[in-house]
C-alpha positions as CSV (number, residue, x, y, z in Angstrom):
1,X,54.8,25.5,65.7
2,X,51.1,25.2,65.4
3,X,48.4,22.3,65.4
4,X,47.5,21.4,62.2
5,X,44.6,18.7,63.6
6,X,41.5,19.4,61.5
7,X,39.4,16.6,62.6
8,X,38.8,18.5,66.1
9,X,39.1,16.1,68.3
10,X,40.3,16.3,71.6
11,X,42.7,14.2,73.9
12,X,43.2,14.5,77.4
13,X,47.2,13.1,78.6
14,X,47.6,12.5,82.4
15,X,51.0,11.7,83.1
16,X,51.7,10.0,86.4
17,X,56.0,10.5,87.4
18,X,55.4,9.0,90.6
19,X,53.2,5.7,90.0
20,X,55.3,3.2,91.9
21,X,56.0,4.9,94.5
22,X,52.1,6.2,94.8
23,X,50.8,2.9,94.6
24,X,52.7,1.4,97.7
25,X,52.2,4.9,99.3
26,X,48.8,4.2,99.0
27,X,49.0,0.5,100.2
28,X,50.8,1.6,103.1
29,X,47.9,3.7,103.8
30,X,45.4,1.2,103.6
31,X,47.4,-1.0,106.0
32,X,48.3,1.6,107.9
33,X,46.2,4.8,107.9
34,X,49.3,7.2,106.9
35,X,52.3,6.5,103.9
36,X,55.8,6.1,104.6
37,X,57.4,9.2,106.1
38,X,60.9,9.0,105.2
39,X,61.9,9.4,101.4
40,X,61.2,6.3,99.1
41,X,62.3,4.5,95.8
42,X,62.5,0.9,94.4
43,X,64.7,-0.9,92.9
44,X,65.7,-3.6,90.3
45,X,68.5,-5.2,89.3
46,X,70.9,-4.0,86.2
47,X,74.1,-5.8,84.4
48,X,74.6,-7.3,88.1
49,X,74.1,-3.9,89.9
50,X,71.2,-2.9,91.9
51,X,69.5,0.4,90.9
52,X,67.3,2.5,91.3
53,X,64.5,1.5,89.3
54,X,61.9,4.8,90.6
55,X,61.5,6.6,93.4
56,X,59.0,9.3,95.2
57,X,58.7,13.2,95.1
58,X,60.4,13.3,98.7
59,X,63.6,11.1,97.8
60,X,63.8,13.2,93.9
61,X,63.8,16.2,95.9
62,X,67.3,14.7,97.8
63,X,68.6,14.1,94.6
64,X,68.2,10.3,93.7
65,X,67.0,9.7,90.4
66,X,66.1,6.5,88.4
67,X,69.6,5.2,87.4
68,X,71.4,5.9,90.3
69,X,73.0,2.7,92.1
70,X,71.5,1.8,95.4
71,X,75.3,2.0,96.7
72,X,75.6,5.1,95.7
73,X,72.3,6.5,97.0
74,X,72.6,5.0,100.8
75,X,76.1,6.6,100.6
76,X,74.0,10.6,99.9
77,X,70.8,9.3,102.1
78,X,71.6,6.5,104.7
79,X,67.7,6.7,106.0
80,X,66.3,5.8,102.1
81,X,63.6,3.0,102.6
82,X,63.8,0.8,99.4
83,X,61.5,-1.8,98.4
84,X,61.6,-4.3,94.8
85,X,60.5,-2.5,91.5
86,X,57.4,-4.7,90.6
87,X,56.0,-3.4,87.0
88,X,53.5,-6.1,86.7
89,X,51.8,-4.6,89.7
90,X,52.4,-1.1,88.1
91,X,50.9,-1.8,85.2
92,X,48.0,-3.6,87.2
93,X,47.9,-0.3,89.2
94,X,47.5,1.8,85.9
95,X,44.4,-0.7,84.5
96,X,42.8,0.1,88.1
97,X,43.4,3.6,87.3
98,X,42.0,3.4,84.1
99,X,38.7,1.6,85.4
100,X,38.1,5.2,87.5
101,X,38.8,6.9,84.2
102,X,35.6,5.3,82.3
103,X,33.2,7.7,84.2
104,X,34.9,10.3,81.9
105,X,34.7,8.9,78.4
106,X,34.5,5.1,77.4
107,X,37.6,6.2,74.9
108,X,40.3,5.3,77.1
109,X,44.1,4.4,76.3
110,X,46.8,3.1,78.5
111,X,49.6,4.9,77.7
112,X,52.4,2.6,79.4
113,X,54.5,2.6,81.8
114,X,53.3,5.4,83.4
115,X,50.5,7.2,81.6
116,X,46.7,7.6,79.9
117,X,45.2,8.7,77.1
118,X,41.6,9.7,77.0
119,X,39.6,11.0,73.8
120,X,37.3,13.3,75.6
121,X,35.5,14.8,72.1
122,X,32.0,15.1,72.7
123,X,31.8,14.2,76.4
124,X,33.3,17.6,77.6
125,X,30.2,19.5,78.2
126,X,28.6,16.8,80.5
127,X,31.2,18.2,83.3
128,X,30.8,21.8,82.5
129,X,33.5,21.8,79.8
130,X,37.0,20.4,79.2
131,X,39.2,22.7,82.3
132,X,36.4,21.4,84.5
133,X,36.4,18.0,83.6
134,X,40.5,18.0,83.7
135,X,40.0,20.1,87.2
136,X,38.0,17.3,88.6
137,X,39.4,14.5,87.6
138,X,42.7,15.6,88.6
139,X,40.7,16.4,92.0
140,X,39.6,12.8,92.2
141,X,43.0,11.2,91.4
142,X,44.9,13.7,94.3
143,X,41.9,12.3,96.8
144,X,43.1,8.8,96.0
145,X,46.8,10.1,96.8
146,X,48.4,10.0,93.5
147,X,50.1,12.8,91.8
148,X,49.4,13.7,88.1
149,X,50.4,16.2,85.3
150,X,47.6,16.4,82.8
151,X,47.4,18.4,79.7
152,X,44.7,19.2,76.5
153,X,45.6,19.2,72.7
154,X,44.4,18.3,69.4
155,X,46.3,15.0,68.9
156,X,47.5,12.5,71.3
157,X,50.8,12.7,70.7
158,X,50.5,16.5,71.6
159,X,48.7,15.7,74.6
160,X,51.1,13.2,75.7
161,X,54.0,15.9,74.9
162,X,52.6,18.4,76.4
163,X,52.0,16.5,79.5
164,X,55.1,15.3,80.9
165,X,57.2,18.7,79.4
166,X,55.0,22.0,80.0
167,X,51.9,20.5,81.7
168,X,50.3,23.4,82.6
169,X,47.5,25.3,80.3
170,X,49.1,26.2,77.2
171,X,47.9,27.7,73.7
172,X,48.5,25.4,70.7
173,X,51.2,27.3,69.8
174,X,53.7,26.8,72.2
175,X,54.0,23.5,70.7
176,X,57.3,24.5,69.2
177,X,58.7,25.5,72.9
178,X,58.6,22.2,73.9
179,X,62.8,19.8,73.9
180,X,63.4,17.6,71.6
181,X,62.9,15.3,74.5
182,X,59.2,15.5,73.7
183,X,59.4,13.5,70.8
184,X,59.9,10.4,72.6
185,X,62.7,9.1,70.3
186,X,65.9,7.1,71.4
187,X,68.4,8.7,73.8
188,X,71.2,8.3,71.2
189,X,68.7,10.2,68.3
190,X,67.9,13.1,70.7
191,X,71.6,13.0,71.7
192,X,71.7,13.7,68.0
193,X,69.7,16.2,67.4
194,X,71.2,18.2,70.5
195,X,74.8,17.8,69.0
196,X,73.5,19.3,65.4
197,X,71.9,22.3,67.7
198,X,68.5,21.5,67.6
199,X,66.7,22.2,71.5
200,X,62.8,22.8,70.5
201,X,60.2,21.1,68.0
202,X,60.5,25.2,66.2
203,X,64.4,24.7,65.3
204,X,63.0,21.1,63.5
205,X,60.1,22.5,62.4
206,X,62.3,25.5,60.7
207,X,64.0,22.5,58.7
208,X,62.5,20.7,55.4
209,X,61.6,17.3,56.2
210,X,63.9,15.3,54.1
211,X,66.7,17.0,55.4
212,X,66.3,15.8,58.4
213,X,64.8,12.1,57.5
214,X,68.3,11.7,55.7
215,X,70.6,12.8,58.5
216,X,68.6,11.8,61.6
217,X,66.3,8.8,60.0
218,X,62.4,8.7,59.5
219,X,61.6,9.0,63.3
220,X,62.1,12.2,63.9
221,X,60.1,14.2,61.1
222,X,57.7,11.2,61.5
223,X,57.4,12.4,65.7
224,X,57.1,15.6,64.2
225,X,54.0,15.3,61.6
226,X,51.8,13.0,64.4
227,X,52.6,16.1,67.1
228,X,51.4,19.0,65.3
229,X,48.6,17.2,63.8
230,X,49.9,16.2,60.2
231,X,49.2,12.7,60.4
232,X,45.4,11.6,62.2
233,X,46.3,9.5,64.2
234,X,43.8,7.8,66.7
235,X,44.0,5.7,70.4
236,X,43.2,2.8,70.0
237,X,40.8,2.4,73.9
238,X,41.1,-0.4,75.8
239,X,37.8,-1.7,75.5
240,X,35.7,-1.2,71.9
241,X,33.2,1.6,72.2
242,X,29.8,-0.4,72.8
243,X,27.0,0.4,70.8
244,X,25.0,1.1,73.0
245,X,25.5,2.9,76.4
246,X,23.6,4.3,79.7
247,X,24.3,5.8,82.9
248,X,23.1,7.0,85.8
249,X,24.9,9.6,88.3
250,X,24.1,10.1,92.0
251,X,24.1,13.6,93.6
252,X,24.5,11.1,96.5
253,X,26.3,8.2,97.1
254,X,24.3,5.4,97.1
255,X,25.5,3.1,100.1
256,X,24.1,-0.6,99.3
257,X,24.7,-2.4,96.3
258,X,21.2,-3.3,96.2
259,X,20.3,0.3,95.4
260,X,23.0,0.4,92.8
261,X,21.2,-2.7,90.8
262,X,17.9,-1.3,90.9
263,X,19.0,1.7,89.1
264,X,20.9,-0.6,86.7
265,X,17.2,-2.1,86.5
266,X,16.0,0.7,85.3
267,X,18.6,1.4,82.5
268,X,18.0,-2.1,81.4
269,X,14.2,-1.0,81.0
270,X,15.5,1.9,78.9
271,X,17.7,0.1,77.0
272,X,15.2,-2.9,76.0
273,X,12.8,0.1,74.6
274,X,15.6,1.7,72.6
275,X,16.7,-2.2,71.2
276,X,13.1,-2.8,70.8
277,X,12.4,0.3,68.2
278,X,15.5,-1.3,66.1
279,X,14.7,-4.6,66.3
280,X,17.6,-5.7,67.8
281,X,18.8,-7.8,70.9
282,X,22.1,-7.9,73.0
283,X,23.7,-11.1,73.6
284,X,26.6,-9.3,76.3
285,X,25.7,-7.0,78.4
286,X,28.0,-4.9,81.3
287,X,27.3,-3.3,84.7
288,X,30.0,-1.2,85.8
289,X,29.7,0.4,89.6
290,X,31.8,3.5,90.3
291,X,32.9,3.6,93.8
292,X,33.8,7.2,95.4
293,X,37.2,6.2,96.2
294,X,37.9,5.1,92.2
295,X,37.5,1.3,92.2
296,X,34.9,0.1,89.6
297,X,32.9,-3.3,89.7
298,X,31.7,-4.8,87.0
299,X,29.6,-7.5,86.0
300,X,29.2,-9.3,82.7
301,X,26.6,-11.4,81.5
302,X,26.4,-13.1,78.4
303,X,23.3,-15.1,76.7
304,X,23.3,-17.4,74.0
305,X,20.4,-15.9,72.1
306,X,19.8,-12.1,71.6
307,X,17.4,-10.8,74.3
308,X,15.9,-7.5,75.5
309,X,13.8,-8.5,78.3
310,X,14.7,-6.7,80.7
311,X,13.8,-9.5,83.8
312,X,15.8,-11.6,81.3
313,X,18.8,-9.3,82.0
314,X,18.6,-8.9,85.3
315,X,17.4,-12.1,86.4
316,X,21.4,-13.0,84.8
317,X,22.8,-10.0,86.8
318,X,21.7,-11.8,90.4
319,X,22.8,-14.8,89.0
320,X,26.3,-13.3,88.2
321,X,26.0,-11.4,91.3
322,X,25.2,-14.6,93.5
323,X,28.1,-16.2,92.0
324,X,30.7,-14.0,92.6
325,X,33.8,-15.3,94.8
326,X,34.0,-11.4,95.6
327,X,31.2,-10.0,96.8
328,X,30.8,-6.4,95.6
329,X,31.6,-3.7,98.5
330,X,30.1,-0.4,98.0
331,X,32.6,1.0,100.1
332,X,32.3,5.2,100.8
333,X,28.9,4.0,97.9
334,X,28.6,4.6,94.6
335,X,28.5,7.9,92.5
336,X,28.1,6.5,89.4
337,X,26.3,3.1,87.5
338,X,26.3,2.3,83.8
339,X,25.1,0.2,81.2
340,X,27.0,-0.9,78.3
341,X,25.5,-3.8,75.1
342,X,28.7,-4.3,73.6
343,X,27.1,-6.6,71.4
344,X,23.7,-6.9,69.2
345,X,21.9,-9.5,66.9
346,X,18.9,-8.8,65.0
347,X,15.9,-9.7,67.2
348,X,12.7,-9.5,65.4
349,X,9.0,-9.3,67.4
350,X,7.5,-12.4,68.2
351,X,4.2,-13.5,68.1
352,X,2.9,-15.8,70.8
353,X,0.3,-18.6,69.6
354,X,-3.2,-18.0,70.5
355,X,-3.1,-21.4,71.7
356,X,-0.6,-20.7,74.0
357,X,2.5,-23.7,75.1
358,X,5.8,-23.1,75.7
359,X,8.3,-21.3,74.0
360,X,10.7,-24.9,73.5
361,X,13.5,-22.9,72.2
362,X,13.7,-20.0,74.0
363,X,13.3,-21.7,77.6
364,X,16.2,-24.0,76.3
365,X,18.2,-20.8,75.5
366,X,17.1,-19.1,79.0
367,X,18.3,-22.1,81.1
368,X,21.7,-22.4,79.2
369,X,22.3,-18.9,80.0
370,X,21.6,-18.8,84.2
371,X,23.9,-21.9,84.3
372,X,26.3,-20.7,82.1
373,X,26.3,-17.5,83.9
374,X,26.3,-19.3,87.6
375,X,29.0,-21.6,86.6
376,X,30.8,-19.8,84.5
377,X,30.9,-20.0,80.2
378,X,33.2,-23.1,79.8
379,X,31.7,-25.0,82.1
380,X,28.2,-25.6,80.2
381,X,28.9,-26.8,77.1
382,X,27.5,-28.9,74.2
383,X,28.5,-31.3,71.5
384,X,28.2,-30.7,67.9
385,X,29.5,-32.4,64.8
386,X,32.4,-31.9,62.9
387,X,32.9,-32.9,59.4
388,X,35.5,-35.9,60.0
389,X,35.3,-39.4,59.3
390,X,37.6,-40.4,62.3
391,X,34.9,-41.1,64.7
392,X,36.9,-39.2,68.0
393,X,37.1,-36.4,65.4
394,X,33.7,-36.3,64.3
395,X,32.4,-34.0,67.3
396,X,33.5,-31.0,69.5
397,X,32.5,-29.4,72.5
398,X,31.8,-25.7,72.5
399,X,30.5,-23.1,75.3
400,X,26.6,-23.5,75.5
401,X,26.1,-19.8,75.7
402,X,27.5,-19.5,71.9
403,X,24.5,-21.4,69.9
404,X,27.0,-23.5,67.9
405,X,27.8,-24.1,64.6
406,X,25.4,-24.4,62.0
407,X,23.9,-27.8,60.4
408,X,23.1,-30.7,62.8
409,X,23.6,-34.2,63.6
410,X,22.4,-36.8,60.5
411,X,19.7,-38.7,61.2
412,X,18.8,-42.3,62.2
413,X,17.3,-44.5,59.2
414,X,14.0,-45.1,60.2
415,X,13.3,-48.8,62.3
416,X,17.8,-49.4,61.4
417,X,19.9,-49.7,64.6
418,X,22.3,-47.0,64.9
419,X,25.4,-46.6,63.2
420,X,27.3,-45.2,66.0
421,X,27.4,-46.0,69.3
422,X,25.9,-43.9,72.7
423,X,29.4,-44.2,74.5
424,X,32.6,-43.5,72.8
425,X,36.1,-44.4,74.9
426,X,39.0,-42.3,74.0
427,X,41.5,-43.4,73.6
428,X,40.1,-47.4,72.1
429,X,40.8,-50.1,74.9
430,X,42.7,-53.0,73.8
431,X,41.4,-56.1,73.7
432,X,42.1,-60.1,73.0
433,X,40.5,-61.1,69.8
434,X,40.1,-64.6,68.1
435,X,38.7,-65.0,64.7
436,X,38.1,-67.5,62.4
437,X,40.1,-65.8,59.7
438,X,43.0,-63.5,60.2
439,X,40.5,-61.0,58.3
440,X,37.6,-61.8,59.1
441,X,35.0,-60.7,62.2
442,X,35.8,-61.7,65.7
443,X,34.2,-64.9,67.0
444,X,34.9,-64.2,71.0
445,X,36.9,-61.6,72.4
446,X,38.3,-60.7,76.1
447,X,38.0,-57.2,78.0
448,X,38.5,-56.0,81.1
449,X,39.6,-60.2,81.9
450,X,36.4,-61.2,80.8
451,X,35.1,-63.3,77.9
452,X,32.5,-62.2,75.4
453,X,31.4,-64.5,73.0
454,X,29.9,-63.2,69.4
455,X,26.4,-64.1,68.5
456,X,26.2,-61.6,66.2
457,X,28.4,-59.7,64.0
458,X,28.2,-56.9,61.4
459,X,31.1,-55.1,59.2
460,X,33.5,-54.3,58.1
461,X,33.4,-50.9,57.7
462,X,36.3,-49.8,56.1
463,X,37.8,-46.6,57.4
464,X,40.2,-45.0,55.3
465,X,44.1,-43.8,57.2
466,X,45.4,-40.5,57.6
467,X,47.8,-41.0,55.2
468,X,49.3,-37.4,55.7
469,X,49.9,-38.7,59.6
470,X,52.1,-41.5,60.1
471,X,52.6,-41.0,63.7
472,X,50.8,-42.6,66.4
473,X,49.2,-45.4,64.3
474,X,47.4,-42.8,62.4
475,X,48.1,-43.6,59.3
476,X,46.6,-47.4,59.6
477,X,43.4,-48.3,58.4
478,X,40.5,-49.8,60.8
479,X,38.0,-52.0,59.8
480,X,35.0,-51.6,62.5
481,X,32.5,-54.4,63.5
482,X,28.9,-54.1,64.9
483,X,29.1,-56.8,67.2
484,X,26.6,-58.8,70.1
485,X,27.8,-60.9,72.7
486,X,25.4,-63.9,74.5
487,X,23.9,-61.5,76.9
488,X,22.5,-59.5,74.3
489,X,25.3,-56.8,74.6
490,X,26.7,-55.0,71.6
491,X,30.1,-53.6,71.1
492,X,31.9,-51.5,68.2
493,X,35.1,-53.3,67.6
494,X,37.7,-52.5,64.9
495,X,41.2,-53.9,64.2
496,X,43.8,-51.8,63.2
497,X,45.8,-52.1,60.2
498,X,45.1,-54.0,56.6
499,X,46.6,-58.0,57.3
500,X,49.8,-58.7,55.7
501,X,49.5,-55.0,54.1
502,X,49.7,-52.8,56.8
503,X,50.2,-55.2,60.0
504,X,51.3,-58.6,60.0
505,X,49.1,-59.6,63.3
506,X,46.8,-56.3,63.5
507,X,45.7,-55.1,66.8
508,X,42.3,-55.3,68.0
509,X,40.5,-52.6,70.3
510,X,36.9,-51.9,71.2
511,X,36.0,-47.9,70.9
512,X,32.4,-48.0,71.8
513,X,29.4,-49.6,73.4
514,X,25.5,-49.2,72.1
515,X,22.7,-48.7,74.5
């Protein structure tokens, strides 16, 4: 059985058997400076039993596997220490592993529960070819205590074959030596395909693919085709490539985190030329710091307007560095920085005024992003309006840093008072209303237990129901009044309901006041 993968790209599988049981190994050696001594596996509870759920290369090597009942393992290895299967934290443990794996290629796939994908086309030669690169990052991942099986191929479903069933440097033909196991189908449909006689991907790939999409089902010829290539099929990486992308790597580490920013400074230089020359600006922008012992920092910045200054950018890097409940710890230091604009909007040259004055816009832009980038995006936010004649529906709030929606707010009739009023309450406050007529405007009204009496009075205006919402009153119509007490204070009032259509004795509430 050969590849068949034309597109020539290549994957890179790494295949971790041991992942629980390394990552409290190596919290045990944080807390304590050495990892458990005596064998190790965790458990979890199944159809009332408790199981073993994983367990480490010593307690494997005694003979406990994943399955067996805790019962039954104490009873072959009294001295087992046990501890709860947690795969949120595995699966936590396998992003942080992932993080380590960026300084390889931004094409990076989580392959749960226990392994990772890389698309290493095109990167390969940076680290002296693809057995280097594999040799070193399987190097970097031993040094951080975790055990990994790693293997090359054409297609990811090769790779990932290849690596947890003949991980070791093979040619692409020995594809067709690897179980039926490797095609990662159900254990009743490889149960199967052992009872018909098939053992390797060769005694399928011997057989005509409709033969065995009518006995077995689709699954396994369909296993088959995306293995050897016949099908181009792609990981889909955990983040989206970014358009644009720097880096900087240290023969050194570099040992303060200042250090580390200034040499992000410098790719933010590079970058603004490169955005300049194609007129373009980011509006996100990402730091990433690659610690020694694998951890990876980042910082993200976002601005509301595209920008490519680059004391812009980093002015919003301290910013987002100052406001970090974290502080970033370079640790051993850091071997490797980088620069990523995920995203870009056309930013043309601008010409400054020869009479000079500020920039009203752009200062308004520059402020929204430091605050929005101290406090955080959700917490800096604006109003806009919204196409809805229910005033508490007629505006929204949005993050600052997103520029809104476009149109704007109507405006005022020149030398009229406004329509609206400056405070809205929501929900309306009830009040006491007497009128002269049953339909007509109020002629004094009580709030908060105290008595206003109408000078002035404008309205109605008639605002139409919801008549597709009957719930909550919705479906009522309100007819609003402009309204001015003795003191010379105005009010927006509005009953609820049509009299004697709608509401025999309507309610009354005030929803607004005017400045």
């Amino acid at each position: 059985m050969t590849s068949t993968a034309s597109n020539r790209r290549r994957y890179l599988a790494l295949f971790f058997p041991f992942l629980p049981a390394d990552r409290l190994a190596r919290a045990a050696r944080r807390r304590n400076g050495c990892p458990p001594d005596a064998p190790f596996a965790l458990v979890e509870k199944r159809k009332g039993a408790i199981c073993l759920a994983a367990v480490d290369r010593a307690a494997l090597a005694l003979g406990m596997v994943p399955g067996l009942s805790l019962a039954d393992a104490r009873a072959r290895l009294p001295d087992l220490g046990v501890a709860d299967h947690d795969p949120p934290a595995d699966a936590r443990f396998l992003e942080r592993i992932a993080d380590g794996c960026d300084r390889y290629t931004p094409m990076v796939a989580l392959d749960p529960p226990d392994g990772l994908l890389l698309d290493i086309s095109g990167c390969a030669h940076l680290f002296g070819g693809e057995g280097a690169l594999r040799d070193d990052l399987a190097a970097r991942l031993g040094r951080l205590g975790l055990e990994v099986l790693s293997a090359l191929a054409d297609t990811p479903d090769a790779a990932h074959a290849l690596a947890r069933y003949r991980p070791e440097p093979v040619a692409g033909a020995t594809l067709g030596a690897l179980p039926v196991e490797a095609l990662g189908l159900d254990g009743e449909e490889t149960v199967g395909l052992r009872r018909a006689g098939f053992r390797r991907l060769d005694d399928l790939e011997a057989r005509p693919s409709r033969l065995l999409a009518a006995r077995f089902g689709e699954a396994a010829p369909d296993r088959l085709r995306r293995i050897a290539g016949g099908r181009d099929v792609r990981i889909t990486p955990r983040r989206p490539e970014p358009a644009l992308m720097l880096e900087r790597r240290f023969a050194e580490p570099i040992g303060r985190t200042e250090g580390a920013l200034a040499a992000i400074g410098e790719l933010v230089g590079q970058a603004a030329v490169r955005m300049e020359a194609a007129h373009r600006g980011g509006r996100r922008f990402e730091a990433q710091l690659f610690r020694t012992d694998g951890l990876v920092r980042a910082l993200r910045i976002e601005t509301g307007l595209p920008v490519r200054d680059a004391r812009v950018v980093m002015r919003l890097f301290d910013e987002r560095l100052a406001a970090l409940a974290d502080p970033v710890d370079p640790g051993f230091g850091f071997d490797l920085v980088r620069l990523s604009v995920p995203m870009f909007e056309p930013l043309a040259p601008l010409q400054l005024p020869l009479e000079g004055g500020a920039l009203a816009q752009g200062e308004l832009a520059q402020l929204l992003d430091r605050l929005s980038t101290r406090l955080g995006r959700h917490r800096v936010r604006r109003l806009a309006p919204r196409d809805s004649h229910v005033p508490e529906q007629a505006a929204f709030v949005f993050p600052a840093i997103e520029g809104g929606p476009a149109g704007g707010w109507p405006d005022p009739e020149p030398g009229e008072p406004p329509l609206r009023p400056t405070h809205l309450f929501d929900p309306p406050q009830p009040i006491e209303v007497m009128a002269g007529v049953p339909d007509g405007p109020p002629s004094r009204f009580r709030w908060r237990r105290e008595l206003h009496e109408v000078t002035l009075a404008e309205g109605p205006e008639r605002i139409g129901a919801l008549w597709w919402r009957r719930a909550d009153n919705a479906g009522l119509s309100r007819d609003y009044y402009r309204v001015e007490d003795g003191k010379g204070r105005r009010f927006w009032l509005f009953r609820l309901g049509l009299y004697g259509r709608e509401a025999e004795q309507p309610a009354w509430y005030i929803h607004g006041l005017f400045a």
